[in-house]
C-alpha beads as a LAMMPS data file, in Angstrom:
LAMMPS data file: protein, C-alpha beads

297 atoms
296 bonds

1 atom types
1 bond types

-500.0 500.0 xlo xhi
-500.0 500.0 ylo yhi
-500.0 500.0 zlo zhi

Masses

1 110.0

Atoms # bond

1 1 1 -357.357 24.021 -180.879
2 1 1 -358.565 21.818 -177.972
3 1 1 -361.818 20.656 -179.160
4 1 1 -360.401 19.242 -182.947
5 1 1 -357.313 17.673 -180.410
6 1 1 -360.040 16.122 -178.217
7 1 1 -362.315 14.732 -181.337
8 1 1 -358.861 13.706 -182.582
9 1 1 -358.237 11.755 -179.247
10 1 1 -361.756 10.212 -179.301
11 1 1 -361.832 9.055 -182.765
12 1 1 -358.352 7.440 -182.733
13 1 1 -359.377 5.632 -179.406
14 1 1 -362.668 4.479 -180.870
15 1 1 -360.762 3.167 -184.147
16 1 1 -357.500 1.361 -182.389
17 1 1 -360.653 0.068 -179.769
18 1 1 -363.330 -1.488 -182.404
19 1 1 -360.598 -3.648 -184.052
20 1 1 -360.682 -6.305 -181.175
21 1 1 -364.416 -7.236 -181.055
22 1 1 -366.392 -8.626 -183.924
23 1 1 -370.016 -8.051 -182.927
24 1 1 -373.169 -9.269 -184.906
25 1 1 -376.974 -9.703 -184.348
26 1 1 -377.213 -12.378 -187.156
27 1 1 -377.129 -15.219 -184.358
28 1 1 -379.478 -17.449 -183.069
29 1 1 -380.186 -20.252 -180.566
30 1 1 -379.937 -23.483 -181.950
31 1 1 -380.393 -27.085 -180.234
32 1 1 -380.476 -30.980 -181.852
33 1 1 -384.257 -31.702 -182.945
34 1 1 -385.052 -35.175 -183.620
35 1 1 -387.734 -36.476 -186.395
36 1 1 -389.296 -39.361 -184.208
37 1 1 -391.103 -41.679 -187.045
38 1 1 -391.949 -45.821 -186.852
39 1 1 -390.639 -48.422 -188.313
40 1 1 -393.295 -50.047 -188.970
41 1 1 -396.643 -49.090 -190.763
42 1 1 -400.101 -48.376 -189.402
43 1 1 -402.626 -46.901 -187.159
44 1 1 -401.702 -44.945 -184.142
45 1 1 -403.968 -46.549 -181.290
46 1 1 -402.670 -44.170 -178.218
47 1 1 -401.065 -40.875 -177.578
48 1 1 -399.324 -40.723 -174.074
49 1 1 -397.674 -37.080 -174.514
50 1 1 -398.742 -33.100 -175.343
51 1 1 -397.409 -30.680 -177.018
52 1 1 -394.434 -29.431 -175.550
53 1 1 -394.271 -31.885 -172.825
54 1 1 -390.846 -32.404 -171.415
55 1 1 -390.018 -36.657 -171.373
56 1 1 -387.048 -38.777 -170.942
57 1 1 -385.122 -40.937 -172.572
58 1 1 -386.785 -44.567 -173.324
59 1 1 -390.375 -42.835 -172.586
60 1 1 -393.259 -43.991 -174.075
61 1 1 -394.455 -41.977 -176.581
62 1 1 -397.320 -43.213 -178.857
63 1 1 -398.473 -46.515 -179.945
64 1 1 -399.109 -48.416 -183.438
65 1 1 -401.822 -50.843 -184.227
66 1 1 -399.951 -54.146 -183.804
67 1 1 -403.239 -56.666 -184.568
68 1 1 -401.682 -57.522 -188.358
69 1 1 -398.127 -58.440 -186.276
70 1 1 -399.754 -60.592 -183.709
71 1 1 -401.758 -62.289 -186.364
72 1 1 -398.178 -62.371 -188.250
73 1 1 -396.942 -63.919 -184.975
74 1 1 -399.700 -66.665 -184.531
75 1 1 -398.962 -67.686 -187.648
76 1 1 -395.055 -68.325 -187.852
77 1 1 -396.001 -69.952 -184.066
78 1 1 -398.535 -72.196 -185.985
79 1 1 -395.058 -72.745 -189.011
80 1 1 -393.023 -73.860 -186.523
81 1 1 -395.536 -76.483 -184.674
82 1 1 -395.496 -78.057 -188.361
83 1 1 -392.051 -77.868 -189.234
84 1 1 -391.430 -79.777 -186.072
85 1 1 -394.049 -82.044 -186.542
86 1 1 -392.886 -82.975 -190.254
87 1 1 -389.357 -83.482 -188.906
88 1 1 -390.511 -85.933 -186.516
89 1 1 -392.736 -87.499 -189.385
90 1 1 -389.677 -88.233 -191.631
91 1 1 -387.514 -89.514 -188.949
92 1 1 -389.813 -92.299 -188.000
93 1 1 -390.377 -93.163 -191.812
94 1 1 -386.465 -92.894 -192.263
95 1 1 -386.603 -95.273 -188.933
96 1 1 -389.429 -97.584 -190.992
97 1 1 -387.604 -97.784 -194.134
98 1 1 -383.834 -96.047 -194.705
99 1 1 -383.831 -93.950 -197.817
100 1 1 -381.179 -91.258 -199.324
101 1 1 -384.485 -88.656 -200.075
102 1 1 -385.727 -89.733 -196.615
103 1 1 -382.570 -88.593 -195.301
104 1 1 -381.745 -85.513 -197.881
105 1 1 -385.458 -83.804 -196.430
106 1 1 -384.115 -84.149 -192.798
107 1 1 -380.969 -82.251 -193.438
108 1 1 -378.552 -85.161 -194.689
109 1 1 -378.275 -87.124 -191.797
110 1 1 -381.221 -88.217 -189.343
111 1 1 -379.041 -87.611 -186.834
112 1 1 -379.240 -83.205 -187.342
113 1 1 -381.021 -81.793 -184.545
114 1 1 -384.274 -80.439 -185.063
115 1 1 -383.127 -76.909 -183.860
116 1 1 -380.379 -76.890 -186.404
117 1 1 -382.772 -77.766 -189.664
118 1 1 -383.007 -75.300 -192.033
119 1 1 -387.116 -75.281 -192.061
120 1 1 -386.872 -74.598 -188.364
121 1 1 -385.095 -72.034 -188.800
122 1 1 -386.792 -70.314 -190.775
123 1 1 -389.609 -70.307 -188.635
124 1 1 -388.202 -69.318 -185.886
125 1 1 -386.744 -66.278 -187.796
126 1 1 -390.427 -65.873 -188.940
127 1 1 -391.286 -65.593 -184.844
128 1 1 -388.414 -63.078 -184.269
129 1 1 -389.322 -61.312 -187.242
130 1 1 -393.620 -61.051 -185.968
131 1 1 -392.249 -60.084 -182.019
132 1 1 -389.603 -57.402 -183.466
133 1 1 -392.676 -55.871 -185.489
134 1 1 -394.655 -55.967 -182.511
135 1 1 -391.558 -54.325 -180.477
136 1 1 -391.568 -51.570 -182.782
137 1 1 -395.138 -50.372 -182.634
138 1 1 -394.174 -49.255 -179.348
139 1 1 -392.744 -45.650 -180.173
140 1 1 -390.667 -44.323 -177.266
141 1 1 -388.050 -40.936 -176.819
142 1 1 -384.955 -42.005 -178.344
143 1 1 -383.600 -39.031 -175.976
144 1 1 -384.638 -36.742 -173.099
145 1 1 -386.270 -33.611 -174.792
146 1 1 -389.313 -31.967 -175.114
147 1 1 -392.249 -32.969 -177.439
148 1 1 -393.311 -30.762 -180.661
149 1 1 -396.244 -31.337 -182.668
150 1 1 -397.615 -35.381 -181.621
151 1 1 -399.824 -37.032 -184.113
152 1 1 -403.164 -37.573 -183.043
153 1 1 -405.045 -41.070 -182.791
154 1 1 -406.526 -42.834 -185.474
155 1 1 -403.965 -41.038 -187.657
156 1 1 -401.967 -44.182 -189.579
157 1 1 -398.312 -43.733 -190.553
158 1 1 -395.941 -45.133 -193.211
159 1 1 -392.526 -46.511 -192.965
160 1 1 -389.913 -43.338 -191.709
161 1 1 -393.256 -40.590 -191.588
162 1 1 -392.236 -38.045 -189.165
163 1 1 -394.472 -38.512 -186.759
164 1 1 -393.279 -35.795 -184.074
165 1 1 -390.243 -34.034 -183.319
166 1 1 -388.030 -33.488 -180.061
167 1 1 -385.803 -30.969 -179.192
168 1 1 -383.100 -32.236 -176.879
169 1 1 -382.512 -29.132 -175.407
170 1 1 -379.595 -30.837 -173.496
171 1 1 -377.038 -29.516 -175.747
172 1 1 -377.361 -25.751 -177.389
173 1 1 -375.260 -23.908 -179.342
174 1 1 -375.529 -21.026 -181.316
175 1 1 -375.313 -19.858 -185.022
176 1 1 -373.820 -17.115 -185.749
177 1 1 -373.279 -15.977 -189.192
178 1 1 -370.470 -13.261 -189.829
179 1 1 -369.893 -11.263 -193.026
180 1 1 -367.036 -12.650 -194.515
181 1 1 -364.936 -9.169 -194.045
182 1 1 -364.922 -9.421 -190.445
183 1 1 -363.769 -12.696 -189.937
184 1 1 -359.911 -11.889 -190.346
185 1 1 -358.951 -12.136 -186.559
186 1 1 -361.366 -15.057 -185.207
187 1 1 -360.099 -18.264 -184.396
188 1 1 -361.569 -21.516 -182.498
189 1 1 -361.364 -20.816 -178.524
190 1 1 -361.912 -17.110 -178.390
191 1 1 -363.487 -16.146 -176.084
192 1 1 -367.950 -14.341 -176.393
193 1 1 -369.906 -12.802 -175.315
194 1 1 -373.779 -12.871 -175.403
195 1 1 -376.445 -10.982 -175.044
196 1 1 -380.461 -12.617 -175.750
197 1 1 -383.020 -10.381 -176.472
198 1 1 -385.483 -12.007 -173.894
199 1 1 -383.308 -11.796 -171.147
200 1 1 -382.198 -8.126 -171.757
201 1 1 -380.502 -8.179 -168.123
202 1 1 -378.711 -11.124 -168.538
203 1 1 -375.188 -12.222 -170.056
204 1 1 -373.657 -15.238 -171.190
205 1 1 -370.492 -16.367 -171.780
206 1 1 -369.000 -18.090 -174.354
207 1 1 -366.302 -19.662 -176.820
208 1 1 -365.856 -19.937 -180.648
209 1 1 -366.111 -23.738 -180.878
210 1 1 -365.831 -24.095 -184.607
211 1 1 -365.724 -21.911 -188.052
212 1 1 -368.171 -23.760 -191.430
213 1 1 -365.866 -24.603 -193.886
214 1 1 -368.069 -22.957 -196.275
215 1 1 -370.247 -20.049 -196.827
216 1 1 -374.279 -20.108 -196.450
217 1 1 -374.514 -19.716 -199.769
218 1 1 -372.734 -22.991 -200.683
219 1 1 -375.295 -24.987 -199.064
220 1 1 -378.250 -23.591 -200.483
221 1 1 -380.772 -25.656 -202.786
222 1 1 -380.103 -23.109 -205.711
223 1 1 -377.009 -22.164 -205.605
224 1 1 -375.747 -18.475 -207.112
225 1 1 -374.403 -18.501 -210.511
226 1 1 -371.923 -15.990 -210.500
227 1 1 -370.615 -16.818 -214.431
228 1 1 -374.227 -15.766 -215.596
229 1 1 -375.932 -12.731 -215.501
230 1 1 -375.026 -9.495 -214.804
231 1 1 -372.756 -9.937 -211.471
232 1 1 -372.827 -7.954 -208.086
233 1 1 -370.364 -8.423 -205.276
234 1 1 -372.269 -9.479 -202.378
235 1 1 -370.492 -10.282 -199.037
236 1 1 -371.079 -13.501 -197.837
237 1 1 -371.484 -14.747 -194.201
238 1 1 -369.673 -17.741 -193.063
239 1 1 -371.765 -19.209 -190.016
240 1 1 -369.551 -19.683 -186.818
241 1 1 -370.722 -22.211 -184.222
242 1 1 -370.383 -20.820 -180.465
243 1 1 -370.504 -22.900 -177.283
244 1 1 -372.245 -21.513 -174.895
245 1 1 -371.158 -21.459 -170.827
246 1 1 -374.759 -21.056 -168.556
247 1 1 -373.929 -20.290 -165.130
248 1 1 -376.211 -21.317 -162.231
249 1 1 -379.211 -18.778 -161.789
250 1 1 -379.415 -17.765 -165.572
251 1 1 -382.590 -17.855 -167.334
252 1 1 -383.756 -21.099 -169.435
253 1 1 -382.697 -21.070 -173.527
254 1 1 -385.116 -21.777 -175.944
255 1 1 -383.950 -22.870 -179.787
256 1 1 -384.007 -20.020 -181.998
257 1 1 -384.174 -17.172 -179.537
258 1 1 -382.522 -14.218 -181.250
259 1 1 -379.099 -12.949 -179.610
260 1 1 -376.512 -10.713 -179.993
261 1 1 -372.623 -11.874 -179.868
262 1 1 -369.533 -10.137 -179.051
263 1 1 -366.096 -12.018 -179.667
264 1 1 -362.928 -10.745 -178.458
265 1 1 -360.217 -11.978 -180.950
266 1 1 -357.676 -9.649 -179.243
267 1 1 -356.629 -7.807 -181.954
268 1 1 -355.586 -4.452 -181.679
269 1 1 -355.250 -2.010 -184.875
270 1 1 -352.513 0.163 -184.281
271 1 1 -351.605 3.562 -185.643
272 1 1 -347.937 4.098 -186.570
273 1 1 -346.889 0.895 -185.219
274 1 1 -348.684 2.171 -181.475
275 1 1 -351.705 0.063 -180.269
276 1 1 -354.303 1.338 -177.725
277 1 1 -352.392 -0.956 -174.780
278 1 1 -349.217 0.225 -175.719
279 1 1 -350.710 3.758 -174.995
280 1 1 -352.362 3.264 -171.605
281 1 1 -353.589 0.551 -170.172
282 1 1 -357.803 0.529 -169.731
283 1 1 -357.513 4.248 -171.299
284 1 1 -361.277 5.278 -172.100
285 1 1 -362.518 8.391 -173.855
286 1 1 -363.380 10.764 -170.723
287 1 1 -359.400 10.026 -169.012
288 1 1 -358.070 11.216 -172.612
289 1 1 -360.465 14.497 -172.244
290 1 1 -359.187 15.290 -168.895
291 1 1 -355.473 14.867 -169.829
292 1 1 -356.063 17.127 -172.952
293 1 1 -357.586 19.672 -171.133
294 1 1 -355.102 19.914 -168.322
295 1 1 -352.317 20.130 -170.651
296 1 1 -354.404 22.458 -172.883
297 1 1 -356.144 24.996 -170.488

Bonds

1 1 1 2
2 1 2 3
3 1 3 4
4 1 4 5
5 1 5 6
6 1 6 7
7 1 7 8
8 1 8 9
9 1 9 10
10 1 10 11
11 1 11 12
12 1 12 13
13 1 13 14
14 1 14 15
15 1 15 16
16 1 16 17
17 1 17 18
18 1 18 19
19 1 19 20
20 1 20 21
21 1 21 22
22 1 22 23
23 1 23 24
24 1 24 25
25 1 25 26
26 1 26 27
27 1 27 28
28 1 28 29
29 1 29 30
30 1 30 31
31 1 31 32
32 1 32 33
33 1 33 34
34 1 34 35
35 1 35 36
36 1 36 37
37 1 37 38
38 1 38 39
39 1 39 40
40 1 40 41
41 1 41 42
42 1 42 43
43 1 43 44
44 1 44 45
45 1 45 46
46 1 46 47
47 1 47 48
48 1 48 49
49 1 49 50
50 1 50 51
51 1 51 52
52 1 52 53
53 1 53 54
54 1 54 55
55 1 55 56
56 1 56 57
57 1 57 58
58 1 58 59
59 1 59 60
60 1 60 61
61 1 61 62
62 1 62 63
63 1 63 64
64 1 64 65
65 1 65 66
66 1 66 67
67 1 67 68
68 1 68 69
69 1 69 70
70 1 70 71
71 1 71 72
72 1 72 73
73 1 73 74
74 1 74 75
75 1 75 76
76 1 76 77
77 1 77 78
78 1 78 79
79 1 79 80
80 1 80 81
81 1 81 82
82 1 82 83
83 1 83 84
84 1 84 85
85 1 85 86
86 1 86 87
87 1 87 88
88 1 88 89
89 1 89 90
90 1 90 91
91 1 91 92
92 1 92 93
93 1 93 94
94 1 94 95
95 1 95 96
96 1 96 97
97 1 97 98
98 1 98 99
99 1 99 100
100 1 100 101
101 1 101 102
102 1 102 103
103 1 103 104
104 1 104 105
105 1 105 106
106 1 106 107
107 1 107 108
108 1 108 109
109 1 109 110
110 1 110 111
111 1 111 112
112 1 112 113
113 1 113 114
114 1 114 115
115 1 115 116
116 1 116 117
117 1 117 118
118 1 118 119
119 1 119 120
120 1 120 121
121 1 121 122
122 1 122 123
123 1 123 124
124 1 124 125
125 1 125 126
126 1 126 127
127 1 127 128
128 1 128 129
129 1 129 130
130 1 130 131
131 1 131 132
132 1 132 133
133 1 133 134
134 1 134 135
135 1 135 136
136 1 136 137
137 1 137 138
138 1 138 139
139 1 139 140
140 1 140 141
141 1 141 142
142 1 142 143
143 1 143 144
144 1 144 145
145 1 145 146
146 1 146 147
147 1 147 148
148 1 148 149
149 1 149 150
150 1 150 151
151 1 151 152
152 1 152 153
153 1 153 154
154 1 154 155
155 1 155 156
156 1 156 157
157 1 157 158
158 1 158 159
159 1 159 160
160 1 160 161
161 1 161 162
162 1 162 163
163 1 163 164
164 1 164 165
165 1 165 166
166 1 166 167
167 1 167 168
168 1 168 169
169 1 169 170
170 1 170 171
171 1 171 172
172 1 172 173
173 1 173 174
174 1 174 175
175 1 175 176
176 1 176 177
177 1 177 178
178 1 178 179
179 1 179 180
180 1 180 181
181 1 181 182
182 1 182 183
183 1 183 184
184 1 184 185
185 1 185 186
186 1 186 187
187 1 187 188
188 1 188 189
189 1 189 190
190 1 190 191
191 1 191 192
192 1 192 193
193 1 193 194
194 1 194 195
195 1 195 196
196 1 196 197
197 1 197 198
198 1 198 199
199 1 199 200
200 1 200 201
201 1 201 202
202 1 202 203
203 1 203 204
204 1 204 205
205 1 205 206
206 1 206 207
207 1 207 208
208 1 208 209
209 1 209 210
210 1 210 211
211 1 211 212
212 1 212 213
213 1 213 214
214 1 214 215
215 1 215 216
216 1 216 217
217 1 217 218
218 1 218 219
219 1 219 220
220 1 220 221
221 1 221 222
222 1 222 223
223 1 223 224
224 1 224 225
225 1 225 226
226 1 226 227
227 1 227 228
228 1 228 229
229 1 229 230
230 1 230 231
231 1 231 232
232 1 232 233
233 1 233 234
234 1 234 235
235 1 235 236
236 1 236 237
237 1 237 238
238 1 238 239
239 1 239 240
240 1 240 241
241 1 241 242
242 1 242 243
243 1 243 244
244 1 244 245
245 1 245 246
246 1 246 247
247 1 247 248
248 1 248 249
249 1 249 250
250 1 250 251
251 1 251 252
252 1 252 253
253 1 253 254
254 1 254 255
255 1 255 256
256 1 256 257
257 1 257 258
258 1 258 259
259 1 259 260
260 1 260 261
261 1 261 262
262 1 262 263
263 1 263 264
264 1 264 265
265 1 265 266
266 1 266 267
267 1 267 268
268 1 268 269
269 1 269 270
270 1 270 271
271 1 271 272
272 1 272 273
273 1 273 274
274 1 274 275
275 1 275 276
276 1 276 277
277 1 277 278
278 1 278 279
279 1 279 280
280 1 280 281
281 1 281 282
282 1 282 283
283 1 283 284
284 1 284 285
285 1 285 286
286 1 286 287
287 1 287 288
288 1 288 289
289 1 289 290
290 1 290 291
291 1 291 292
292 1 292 293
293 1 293 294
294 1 294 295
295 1 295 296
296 1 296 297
């Protein structure tokens, strides 16, 4: 008579109990990584970081052949010497003998500025255009991070060519993806909690910051075709995004370090209309064997 009471007990306290927490070990680490490429073609010349060397933010990373853009540069230098110079050409002939084409080349009036004619301009857009070129063969972190992968010298690079990538690091978050069948209780700003696999020993906190509006499977290159075939119910997993809360003293977080999540959506099943709090508060298996036995001896 006891023992079926007691397995009784301990079953009904381990079902009202496993309501509350959704647990998975599909979740992983993830951070921002940045494709660093140039925006402008050629030869890398210099390397000034390493593989998985940590940098900052506006720190020089590589450097692209810029001899074609200083040539480019010379030249629209060399444009605008001779638009000046044919400016000042007309206005003395216009000055020499008055004349509507005379006075049409200069801009409509002898009077227009040099700086304002059209031909100057455009060579001074020609400089700006040779010294932004120039500008961008300097590659540098466009945040703080740590390097992955740097191209090597001598290797040349086209237009928006991933050249390296950085993981910011300064912002992580992680993925967890939850069969759609468990997701009934959990909302944005419930509390988690997390357990890595490298750091055994260690916990971390955290909070649901946000649910994908759509299922893994939606956002796959082939999509499934459910209306062809012969059909099996799979259940999906809807990936939740969880903010994590690092306390002083904790280990460092890599990207994609395996974990294990815990959320508490405070949910309690209930049996008849009773709930496990309703029964005794912070009741565990071993009080309800005690109080079985002493009112069964």
């Amino acid at each position: 008579m006891v023992v079926p009471l007691i397995a009784l007990l301990v079953g009904g306290y381990f079902y009202l109990k496993s309501g509350r927490y959704v647990e998975t070990e599909n979740a992983y680490i993830k951070t921002d990584k940045i494709p660093v490429s140039t925006a402008v073609p050629g030869m890398i010349t210099k390397v000034f970081v390493t593989n998985n060397q940590v940098v900052t933010k506006g720190q020089t990373l590589f450097t692209v052949d810029d001899s074609s853009y200083q040539v480019d540069l010379h030249k629209a230098e060399a444009q605008l010497a001779q638009v000046r110079n044919d400016l000042d050409t007309l206005r003395a002939s216009y000055a020499m003998q008055p004349s509507a084409q005379t006075a049409a080349a200069l801009g409509g009036s002898v009077n227009v500025p040099t700086e304002q004619h059209p031909s100057y301009l455009l060579a001074q857009a020609a400089i700006e255009a040779a010294k932004l070129n120039i500008a961008r063969s300097v590659v540098v972190a466009p945040e703080s991070g740590t390097v992955y992968q740097p191209p090597q010298p001598g290797q040349y690079l086209n237009v928006g060519t991933t050249a390296l990538v950085l993981v910011t690091g300064s912002k992580m978050w992680i993925e967890a993806n939850i069969p759609e069948t468990e997701l009934t209780y959990v909302q944005v700003g419930q509390p988690v909690e997390i357990k890595v696999d490298t750091y055994p020993k260690d916990t971390w906190s955290g909070e649901v910051e946000s649910i994908s509006p759509a299922t893994g499977a939606e956002f796959s290159v082939i999509p499934a075709q459910n209306a062809t075939g012969n059909w099996v119910k799979i259940a999906q997993r809807l990936p939740v995004r969880i903010k994590i809360k690092p306390e002083a003293g904790q280990p460092p977080l890599q990207a994609g370090l395996s974990t294990t999540i815990s959320i508490d959506t405070k949910h309690e099943r209930r049996i008849n209309g009773i709930s496990l709090s309703a029964l005794q508060a912070d009741l565990n298996p071993s009080q309800a064997i005690d109080a079985t036995l002493k009112q069964n001896p």
